[in-house]
C-alpha positions in Angstrom: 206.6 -11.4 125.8 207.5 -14.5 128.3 204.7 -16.7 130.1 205.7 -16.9 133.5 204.1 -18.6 135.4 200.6 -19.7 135.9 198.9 -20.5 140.1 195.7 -21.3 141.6 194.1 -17.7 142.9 190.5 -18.5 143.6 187.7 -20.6 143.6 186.0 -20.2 140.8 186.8 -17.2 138.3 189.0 -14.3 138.5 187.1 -11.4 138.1 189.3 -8.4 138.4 193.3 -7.8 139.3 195.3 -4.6 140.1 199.1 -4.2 140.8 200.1 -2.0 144.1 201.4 1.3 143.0 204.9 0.0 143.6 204.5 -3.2 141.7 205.4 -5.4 144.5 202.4 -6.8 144.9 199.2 -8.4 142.8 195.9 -8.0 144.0 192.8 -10.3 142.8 189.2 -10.6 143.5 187.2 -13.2 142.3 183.9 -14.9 142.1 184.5 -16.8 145.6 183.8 -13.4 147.3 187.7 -13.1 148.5 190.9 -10.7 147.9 194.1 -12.0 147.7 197.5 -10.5 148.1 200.6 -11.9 146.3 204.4 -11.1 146.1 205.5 -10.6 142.7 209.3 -11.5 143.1 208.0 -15.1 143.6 204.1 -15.0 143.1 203.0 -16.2 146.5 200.0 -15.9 148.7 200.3 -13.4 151.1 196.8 -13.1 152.5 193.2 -13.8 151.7 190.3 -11.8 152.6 186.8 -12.6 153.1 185.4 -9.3 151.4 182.2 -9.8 151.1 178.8 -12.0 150.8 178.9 -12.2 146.7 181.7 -12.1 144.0 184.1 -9.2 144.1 183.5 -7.6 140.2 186.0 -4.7 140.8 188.8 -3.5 142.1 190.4 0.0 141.9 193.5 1.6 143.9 194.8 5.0 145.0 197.3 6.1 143.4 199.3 6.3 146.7 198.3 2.7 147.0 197.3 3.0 150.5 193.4 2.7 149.7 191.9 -0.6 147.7 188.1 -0.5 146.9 186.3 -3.0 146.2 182.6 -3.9 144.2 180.2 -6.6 144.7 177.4 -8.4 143.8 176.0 -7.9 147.0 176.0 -4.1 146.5 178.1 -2.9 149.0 181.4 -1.0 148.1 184.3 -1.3 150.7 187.7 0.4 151.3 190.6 -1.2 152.7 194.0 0.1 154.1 197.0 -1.7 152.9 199.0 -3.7 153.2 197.4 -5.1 156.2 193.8 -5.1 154.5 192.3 -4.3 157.1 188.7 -2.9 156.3 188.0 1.3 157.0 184.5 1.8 155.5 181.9 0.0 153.8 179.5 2.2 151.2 176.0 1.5 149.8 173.8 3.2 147.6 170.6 0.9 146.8 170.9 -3.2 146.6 171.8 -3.5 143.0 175.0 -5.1 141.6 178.1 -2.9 142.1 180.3 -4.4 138.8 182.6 -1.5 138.9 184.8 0.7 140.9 186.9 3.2 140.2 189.2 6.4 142.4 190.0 9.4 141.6 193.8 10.6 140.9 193.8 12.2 143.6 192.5 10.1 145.9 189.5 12.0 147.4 186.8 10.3 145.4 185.1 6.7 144.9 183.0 6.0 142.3 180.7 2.9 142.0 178.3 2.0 138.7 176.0 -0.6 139.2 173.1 -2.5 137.5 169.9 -0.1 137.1 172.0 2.4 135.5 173.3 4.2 138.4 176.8 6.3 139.3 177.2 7.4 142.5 180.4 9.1 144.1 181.9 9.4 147.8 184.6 11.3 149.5 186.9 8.5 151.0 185.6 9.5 154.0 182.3 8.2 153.0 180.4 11.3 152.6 177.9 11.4 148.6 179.3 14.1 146.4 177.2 13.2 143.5 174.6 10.3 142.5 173.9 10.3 138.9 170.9 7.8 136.9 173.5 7.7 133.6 171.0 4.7 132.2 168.0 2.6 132.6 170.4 -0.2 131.7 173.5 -1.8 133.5 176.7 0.0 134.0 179.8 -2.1 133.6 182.3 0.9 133.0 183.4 4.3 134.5 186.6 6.2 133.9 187.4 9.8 135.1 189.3 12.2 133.6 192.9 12.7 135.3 191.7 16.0 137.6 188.3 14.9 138.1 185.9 17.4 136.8 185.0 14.5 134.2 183.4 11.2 134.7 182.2 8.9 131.5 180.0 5.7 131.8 178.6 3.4 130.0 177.2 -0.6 129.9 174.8 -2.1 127.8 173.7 0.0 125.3 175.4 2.1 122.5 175.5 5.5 124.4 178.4 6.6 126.1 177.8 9.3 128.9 179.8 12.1 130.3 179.0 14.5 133.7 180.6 17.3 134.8 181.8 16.9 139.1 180.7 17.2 141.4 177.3 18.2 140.0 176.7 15.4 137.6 175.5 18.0 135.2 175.6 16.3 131.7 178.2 17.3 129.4 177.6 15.0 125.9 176.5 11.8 125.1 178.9 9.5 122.7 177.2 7.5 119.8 179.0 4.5 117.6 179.7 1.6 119.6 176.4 -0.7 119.3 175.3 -3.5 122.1 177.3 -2.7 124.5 180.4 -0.7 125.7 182.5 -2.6 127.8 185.9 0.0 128.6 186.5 3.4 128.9 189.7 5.1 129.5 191.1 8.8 129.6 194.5 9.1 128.3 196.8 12.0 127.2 196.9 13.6 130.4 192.6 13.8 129.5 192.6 15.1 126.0 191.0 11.5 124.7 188.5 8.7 125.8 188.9 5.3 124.5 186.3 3.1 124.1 186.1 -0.8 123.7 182.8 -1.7 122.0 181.2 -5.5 121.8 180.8 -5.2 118.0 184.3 -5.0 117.7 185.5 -1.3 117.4 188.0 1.2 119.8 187.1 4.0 119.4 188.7 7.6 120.2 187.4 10.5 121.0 188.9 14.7 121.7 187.4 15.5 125.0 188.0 19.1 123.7 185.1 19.0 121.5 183.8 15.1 122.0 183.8 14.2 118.1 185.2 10.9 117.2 189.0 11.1 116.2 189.7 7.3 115.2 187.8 4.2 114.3 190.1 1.0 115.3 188.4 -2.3 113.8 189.2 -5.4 115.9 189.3 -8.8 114.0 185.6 -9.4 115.2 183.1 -9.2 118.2 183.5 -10.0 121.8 186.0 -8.3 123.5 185.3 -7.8 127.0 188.0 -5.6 128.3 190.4 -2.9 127.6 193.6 -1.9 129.3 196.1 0.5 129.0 199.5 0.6 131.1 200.4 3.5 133.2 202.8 4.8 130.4 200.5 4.7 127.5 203.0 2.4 125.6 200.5 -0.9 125.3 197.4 -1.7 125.1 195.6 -5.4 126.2 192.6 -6.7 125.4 190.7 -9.5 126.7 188.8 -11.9 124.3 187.9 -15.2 124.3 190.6 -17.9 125.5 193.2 -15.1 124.6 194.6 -11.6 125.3 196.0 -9.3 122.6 198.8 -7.3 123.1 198.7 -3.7 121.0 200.9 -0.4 120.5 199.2 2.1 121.8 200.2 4.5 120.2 200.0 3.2 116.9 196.9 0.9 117.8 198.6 -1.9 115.7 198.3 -5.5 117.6 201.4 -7.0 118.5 201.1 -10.0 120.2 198.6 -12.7 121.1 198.9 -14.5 124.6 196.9 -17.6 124.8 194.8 -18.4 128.0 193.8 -21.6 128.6 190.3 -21.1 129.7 187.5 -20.0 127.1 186.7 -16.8 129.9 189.4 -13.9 130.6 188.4 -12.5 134.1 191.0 -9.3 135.2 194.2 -8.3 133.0 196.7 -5.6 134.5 199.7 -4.5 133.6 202.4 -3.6 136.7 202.6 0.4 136.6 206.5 -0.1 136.6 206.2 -2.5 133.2 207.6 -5.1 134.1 204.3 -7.9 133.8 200.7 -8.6 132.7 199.1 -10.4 134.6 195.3 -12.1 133.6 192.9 -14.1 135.1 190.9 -16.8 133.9 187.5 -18.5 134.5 189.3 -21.6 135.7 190.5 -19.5 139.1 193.7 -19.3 137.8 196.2 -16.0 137.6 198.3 -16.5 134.3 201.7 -13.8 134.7 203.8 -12.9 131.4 207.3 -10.4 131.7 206.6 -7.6 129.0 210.6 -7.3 128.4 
């Protein structure tokens, strides 16, 4: 893996980046309450957006990449078109911190956990389908399952949760992880969850039957994010002043990318391969080539 190049994104930290579905362009959102658009042939500004009144925590695209959504600390979720960015919709459920966002594979649903423990999920058109309490405590992480009958969640707190949709009947509740679970990811066309605990651990786990498959130790506490690109070949985790590169399939690390900054906001790999891309508590977008 080859550093890039590193720019100036934001004022303040990166929080989250995604790639367009096409992997022409970078999306970031950061703690300055903006969006911003960038090539990737040359890594330069296309436009800035104004999202919202507080930081942008989360960002999430359809896989058509027409549709961005976007989370906040000022509790609103919004959906853009693109590439103009123009805003459609703005969503709210009650005024706690939205610090993630996520959309359905196929497009038709939002989903937005926030602080007090609550998931709730829209059509794109804006309509509630489901609004679930998952936790008395914050939720920093939602995945669904590729066709959508399955959301997990989880935050602070050792308990990972899954609902049937659109109900939000509950379907089992995950134990291991302890302080907090920061990631969750479907993978294998559904037939896993991965997890990324604080205490150091991925977990996997058969969504056949829920039991725990595979313990992966991590070499100690802290990691804040996991990510996995769109072919299931690698895995990257964000830790402190670094990023680790992993095989997947294996989970064996492979590579460690150093940072810069003691904070590691948004990592994203392109869905055609080609980069990772991480952000940084210094504002900051750092870009590697994974050939």
């Amino acid at each position: 893996m080859r550093k890039v190049t590193t720019f100036e994104a934001h004022e303040g930290q990166v929080l989250d980046l995604v790639f367009s579905a096409d992997s022409h362009r970078l999306i970031s959102a950061g703690m300055d309450n903006t969006i911003v658009l960038w090539t990737v042939d040359d890594w330069e500004l296309i436009v800035t957006r104004e999202a919202h009144e507080k930081s942008v925590n989360s960002l999430a695209l359809a896989p058509d990449g027409t549709t961005l959504v976007t989370g906040s600390s000022d509790a609103a979720v919004k959906l853009w078109s693109l590439p103009e960015v123009t805003l459609d919709r703005t969503l709210q459920d009650r005024k706690k911190v939205v610090a993630v966002v996520a959309i359905s594979a196929d497009g038709r649903w939002v989903i937005a956990g926030s602080y007090g423990g609550r998931a709730v999920i829209w059509t794109v058109a804006g309509e509630e389908v489901a609004a679930i309490q998952a936790s008395q405590r914050n939720l920093t992480s939602v995945a669904l399952s590729p066709d959508a009958p399955l959301l997990a969640t989880a935050g602070l707190g050792d308990e990972i949760k899954v609902w049937q949709l659109p109900s939000g009947a509950p379907i089992a509740t995950l134990s291991g992880h302890q302080t907090a679970v920061s990631s969750l990811r479907f993978i294998a066309d559904g037939e896993r969850l991965v997890s990324l605990g604080y205490e150091g651990t991925i977990r996997l786990w058969r969504t056949e039957t829920w039991q725990q498959e595979r313990v992966v130790e991590l070499d100690g506490e802290g990691a804040r994010r996991l990510l996995i690109s769109a072919d299931e070949t690698w895995a990257a985790l964000s830790l402190e002043g670094r990023i680790q590169v992993w095989d997947a399939e294996h989970w064996k690390p492979i590579e460690e990318l150093a940072v810069g900054t003691k904070a590691v906001g948004g990592i994203a790999f392109s869905p055609n391969g080609a980069w990772l891309a991480a952000g940084g508590a210094d504002g900051k977008i750092r870009i590697w080539s994974m050939a």
